[in-house]
N, C-alpha and C positions, 0 to 999 in steps of 0.2 A: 242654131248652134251657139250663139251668143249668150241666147238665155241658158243653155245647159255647163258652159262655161265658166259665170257670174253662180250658179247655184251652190256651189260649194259653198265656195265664202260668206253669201247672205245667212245660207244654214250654219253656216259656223259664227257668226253673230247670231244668230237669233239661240242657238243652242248655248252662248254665253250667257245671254238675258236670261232666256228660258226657262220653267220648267222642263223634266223630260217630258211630263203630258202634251206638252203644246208642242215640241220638237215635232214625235211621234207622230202627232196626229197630221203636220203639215208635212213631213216626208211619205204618210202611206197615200196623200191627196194625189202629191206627186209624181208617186210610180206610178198609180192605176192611171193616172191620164195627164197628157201634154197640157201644161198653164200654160195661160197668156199673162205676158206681162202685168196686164191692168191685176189679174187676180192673185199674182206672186206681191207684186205690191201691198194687196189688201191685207195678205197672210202676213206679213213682216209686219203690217203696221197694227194689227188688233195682238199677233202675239207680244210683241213689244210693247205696247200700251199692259195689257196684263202682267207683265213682265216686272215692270215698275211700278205697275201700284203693287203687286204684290211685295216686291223690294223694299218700297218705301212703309207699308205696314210692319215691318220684322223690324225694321228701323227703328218706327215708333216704340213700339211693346220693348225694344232693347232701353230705348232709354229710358221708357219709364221706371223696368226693372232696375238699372242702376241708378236711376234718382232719387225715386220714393221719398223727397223730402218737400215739404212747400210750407210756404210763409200766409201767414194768416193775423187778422190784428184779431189779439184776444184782454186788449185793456179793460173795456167795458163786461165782456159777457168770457166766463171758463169757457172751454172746448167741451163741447160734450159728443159723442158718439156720430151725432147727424150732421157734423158741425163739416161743412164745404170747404178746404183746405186753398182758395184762390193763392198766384202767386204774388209777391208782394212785400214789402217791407210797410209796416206802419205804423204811424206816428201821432199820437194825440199828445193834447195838450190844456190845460189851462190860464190863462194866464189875464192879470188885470194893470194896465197901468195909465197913467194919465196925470197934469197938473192939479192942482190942487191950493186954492188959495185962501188963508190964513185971513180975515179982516177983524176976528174976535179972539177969547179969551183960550178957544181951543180949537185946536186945528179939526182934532177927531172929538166926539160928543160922547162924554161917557162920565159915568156915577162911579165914585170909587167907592170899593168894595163889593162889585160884583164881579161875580165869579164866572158868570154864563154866558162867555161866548166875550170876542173882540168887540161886536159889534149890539152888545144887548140892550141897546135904547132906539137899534134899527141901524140896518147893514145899509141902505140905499143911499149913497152921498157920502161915507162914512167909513170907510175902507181905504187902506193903504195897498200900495203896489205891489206886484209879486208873482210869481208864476213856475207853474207844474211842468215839465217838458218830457215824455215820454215815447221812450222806441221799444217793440216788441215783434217780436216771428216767432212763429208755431212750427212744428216738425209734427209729419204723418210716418209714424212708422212701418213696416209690412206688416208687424201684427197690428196695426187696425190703433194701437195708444197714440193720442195727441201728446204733444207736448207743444210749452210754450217756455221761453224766457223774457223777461222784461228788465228792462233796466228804465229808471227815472231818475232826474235830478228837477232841484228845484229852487226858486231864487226868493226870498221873503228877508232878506237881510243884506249883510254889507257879503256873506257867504255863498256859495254855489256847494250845495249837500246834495250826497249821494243817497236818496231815499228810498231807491228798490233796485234793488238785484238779486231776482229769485229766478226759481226755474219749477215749473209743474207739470205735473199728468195727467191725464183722465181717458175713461175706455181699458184703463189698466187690467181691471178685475171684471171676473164675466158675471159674479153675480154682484155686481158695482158698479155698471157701465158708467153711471154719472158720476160717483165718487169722482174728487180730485186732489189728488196730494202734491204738497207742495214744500219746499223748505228755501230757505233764505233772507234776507231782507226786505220787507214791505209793508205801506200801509195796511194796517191790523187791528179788525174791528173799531171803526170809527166812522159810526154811524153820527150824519149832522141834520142839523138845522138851517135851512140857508136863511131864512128872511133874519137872524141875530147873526151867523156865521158859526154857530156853536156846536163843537165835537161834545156830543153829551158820554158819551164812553170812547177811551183813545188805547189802544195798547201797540201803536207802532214799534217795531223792532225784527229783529231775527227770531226765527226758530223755525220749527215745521211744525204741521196739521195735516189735515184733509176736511174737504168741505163735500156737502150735499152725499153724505153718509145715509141712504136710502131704510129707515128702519120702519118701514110700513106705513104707520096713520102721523109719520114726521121724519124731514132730515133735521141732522145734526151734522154742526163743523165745532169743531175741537181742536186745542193747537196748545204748542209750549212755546212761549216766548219768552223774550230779554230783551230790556230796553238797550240802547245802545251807549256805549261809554263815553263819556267826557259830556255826555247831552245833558246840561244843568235846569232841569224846570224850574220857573218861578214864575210869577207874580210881575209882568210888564208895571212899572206905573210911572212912565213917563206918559209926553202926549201923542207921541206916534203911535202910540199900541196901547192906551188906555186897558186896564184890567185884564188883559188879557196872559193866560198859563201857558208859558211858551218855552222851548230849547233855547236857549242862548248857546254863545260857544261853539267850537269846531267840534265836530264828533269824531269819534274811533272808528277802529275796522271791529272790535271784541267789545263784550257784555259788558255792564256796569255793574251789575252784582243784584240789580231787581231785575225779578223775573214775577211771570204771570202764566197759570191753566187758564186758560177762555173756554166757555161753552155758547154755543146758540141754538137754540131749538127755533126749526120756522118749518114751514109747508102745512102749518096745520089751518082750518077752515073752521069758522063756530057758527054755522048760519053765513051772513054776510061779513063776520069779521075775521080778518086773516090777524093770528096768536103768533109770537113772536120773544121766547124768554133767553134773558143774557143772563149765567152765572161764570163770574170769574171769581181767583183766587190767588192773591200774589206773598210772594215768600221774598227771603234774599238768600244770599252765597256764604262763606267767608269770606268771599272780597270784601262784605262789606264789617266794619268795625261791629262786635261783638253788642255794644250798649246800644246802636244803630239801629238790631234788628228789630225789625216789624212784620206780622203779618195782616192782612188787610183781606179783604171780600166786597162783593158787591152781587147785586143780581137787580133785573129789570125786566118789567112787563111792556110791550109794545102791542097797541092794538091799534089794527088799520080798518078803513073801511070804504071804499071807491064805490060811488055811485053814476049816474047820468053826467050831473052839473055840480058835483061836490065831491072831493076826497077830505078825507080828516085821521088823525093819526095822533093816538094818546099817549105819552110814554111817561114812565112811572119806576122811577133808579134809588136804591139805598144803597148806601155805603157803609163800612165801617172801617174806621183808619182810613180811609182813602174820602176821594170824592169824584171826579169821573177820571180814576186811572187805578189799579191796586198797585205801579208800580211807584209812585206818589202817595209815603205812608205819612200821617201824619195821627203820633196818640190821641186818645181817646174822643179821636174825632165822628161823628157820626153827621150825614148827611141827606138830604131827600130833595130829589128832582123830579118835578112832574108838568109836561107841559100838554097843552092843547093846540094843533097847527094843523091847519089846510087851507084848501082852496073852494072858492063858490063862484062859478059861472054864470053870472045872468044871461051872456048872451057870448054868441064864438068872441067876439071884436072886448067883451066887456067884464071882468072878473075882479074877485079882490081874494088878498091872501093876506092869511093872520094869524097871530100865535100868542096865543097868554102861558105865563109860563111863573111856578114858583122856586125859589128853590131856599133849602134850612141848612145853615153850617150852623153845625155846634157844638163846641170842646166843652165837657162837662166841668173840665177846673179850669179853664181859661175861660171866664164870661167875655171879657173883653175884644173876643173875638165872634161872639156867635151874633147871628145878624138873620134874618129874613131879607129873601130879595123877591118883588114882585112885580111884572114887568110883563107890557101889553105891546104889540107893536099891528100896526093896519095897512095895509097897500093896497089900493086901487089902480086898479090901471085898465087903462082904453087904446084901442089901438083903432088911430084914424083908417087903416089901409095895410098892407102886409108889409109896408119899413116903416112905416109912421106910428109912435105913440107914445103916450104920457102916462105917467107914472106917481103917483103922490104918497108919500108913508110917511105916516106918524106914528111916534112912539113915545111911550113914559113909562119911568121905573123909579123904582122908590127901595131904598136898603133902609132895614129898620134892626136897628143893634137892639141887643136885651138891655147894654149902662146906660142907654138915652140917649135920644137925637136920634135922624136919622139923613140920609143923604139921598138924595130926590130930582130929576131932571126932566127935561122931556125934548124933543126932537121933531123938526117938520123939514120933507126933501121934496121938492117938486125937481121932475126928471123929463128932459124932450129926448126921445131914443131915435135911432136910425137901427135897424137889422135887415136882417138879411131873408126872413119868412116869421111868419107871427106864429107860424107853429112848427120850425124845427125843432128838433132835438139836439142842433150846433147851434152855436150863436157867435156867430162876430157881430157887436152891436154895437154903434158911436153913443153915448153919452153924455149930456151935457144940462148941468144941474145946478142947484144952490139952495141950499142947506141953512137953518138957523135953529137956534135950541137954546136953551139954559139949563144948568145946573145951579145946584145950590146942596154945599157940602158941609151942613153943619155940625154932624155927629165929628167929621176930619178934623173941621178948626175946633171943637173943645179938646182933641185930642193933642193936637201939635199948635198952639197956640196964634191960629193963623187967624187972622184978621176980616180977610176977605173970601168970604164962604161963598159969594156969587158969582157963577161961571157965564157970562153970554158971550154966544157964537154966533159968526156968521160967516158961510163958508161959499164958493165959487169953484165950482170945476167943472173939468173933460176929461172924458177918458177911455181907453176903448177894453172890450171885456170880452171873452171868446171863450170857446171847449169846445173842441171838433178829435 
């Protein structure tokens, strides 16, 4: 009588948990025949157990239904359709700092009058401090579109600039899945060169695009931009930034009044070489003053080619009114940039990297500025073991003016590293190096009546260098 007593109630908990099916099927056990304890126990505890996982399943699927959103780092690579939505907040970065010590005529080595790059007599020893700091999350929505937002800031001056804050899609369109549209503030087309440091085409700023435009035997990205206000480019020539074409200045939230069409044509295949054409086309506003305006163009061939133990990569940029920006007009200016750069693997532990490179500024009524710059740079390096190794680059460069004279220097960096794998893709690596080189700036001192046209350096540092 005990057990017929207690049965109500167990059924009325298990009929709480329960399905009706599993109710059902353990009250018809029970009329047909008297349980024993041991078998009433069994019946409460398998239906209960189903009970809960089934519970906890509807649980699940409910929050995913109301979730549907997950964070994904999308700095390196767009979202494309296959793209694993993991959750997450992520953060890359670049960033370079370290001492740096002065015993010669120049802290940084550099030819005045070149135009190609901070570092175009060779980046290794030879670089100032500075760094990229970036956060981004991706959003999955039900219908299946990615989206991502980024935001960067970054530090190369006495200034901390807001350098992207965009938002994009992609998976939008069904006969587009890769398309990705985007509008906002960010790095914009600026493809480099690392062993000089040089942005050989730059159009950072706001606007929108969309990239990898799926048109059969090639995509296209296309976009309108505008440079951003108050950002003053010029001509570095002090000795912390040697030649180098940079923003000074606080920037805006609005446009400056130059604007640029960008095109890129890539995904095509010629045999072994992958084709790669940039045409851009820059205007300005009324913002800017009437006698001001300028229009400018460019366009560039980029041919690549990866093999076993060698990549190599040719680019080949004309300007007009501009030189690597159309939002940087300058009259009857005309320019040509053509370099040669890769890599040759003798052995996993043993490679060298190198890049010849020319490039022709020339105003056809201003002789006094047109010049030829010709400029070789060589790195070898060996790695004793996967933290251990050594690093040696040399470089020489030589500016040659049309009025005579010319300005000429060269560069040697021996470098002992510490990292972290000899073949990631991140690099936190310790540094520690020294540097010697001469210049010699003759065409400068007939110009400004400087005396001393001989520059020798010799330079000592540390410093630690990362992108993860």
């Amino acid at each position: 009588m005990k057990i017929f007593k207690q049965l109500p109630l167990t059924m009325a908990v298990i009929a709480a948990l329960c399905p009706i099916s599993v109710f059902a099927q353990g009250a018809t056990q029970t009329t047909q025949e008297l349980i024993t304890p041991e078998q009433l126990n069994k019946i409460v505890a398998q239906a209960v157990e189903k009970a809960l996982a089934e519970r906890q399943e509807k649980i699940d699927s409910a929050l995913v239904k109301k979730k549907n959103i997950d964070i994904v780092d999308t700095s390196a690579i767009k979202p494309s359709p296959e793209t694993e939505i993991p959750y997450g907040l992520k953060f890359n970065a670049y960033a370079r700092y370290g001492a740096h010590f002065q015993a010669g005529d120049q802290k940084y080595i550099g030819v005045d009058g070149s135009y190609n790059g901070s570092s175009a007599i060779g980046r290794l020893g030879n670089e100032g401090n500075g760094g990229e700091f970036q956060l981004s999350k991706a959003f999955k929505g039900s219908n299946g579109a990615l989206w991502d937002v980024v935001v960067m800031l970054d530090h190369w001056g006495d200034e901390v600039n807001l350098k992207k804050a965009y938002a994009g899609v992609t998976n939008l369109f069904e006969s587009q899945p890769n398309a990705y549209l985007w509008a906002g503030r960010d790095f914009h087309q600026r493809p480099q060169q690392g062993i000089n440091d040089y942005f050989w085409m730059t159009h950072d700023g706001q606007g929108a695009g969309i990239k990898n435009l799926d048109l059969g035997v090639l995509q296209l990205d296309a976009a309108a931009v505008g440079s951003v206000q108050s950002c003053s480019p010029q001509v570095v020539a002090d000795q912390t930034n040697p030649s180098r074409i940079t923003c000074t200045g606080g920037s805006g939230t609005g446009d400056s009044g130059h604007y640029a069409l960008t095109s890129k044509i890539h995904g095509v295949k010629m045999g072994p070489i992958d084709f790669e054409l940039y045409t851009n086309y820059g205007f300005d506003s009324k913002a800017i003053e009437s006698e001001e305006k300028l229009k400018a163009w460019q366009t560039a061939v980029v041919l690549s080619h990866k093999g076993t133990n060698i990549e190599n990569k040719w680019v080949t940029r004309y300007s007009d009114n501009s030189d690597n920006s159309v939002y940087n007009k300058t009259s009857d200016l005309r320019t040509v940039y053509t370099s040669l750069e890769g890599t040759y693997k003798f052995t996993p532990q043993t490679s060298v990297t190198y890049l010849a490179a020319f490039h022709d500024y020339d105003r056809s009524n201003h002789n006094e500025d047109n010049r030829r710059n010709y400029g070789v740079i060589v790195r070898p390096m060996h790695f004793w073991n996967d933290v251990h190794s050594t690093w040696l680059e040399a470089g020489y460069q030589r500016v040659d003016y049309d009025t005579g004279g010319d300005n000429k220097g060269w560069k040697l960096t021996l470098s002992q590293n510490i990292s972290i794998d000899m073949g990631a893709d991140f690099r936190p690596m310790l540094r520690f190096y020294v540097t010697g080189g001469e210049v010699d700036n003759k065409h400068t001192a007939t110009t400004t009546d400087t005396e001393d046209t001989r520059l020798d350096s010799f330079n000592i540092g540390a410093m630690w260098e990362a992108w993860f």
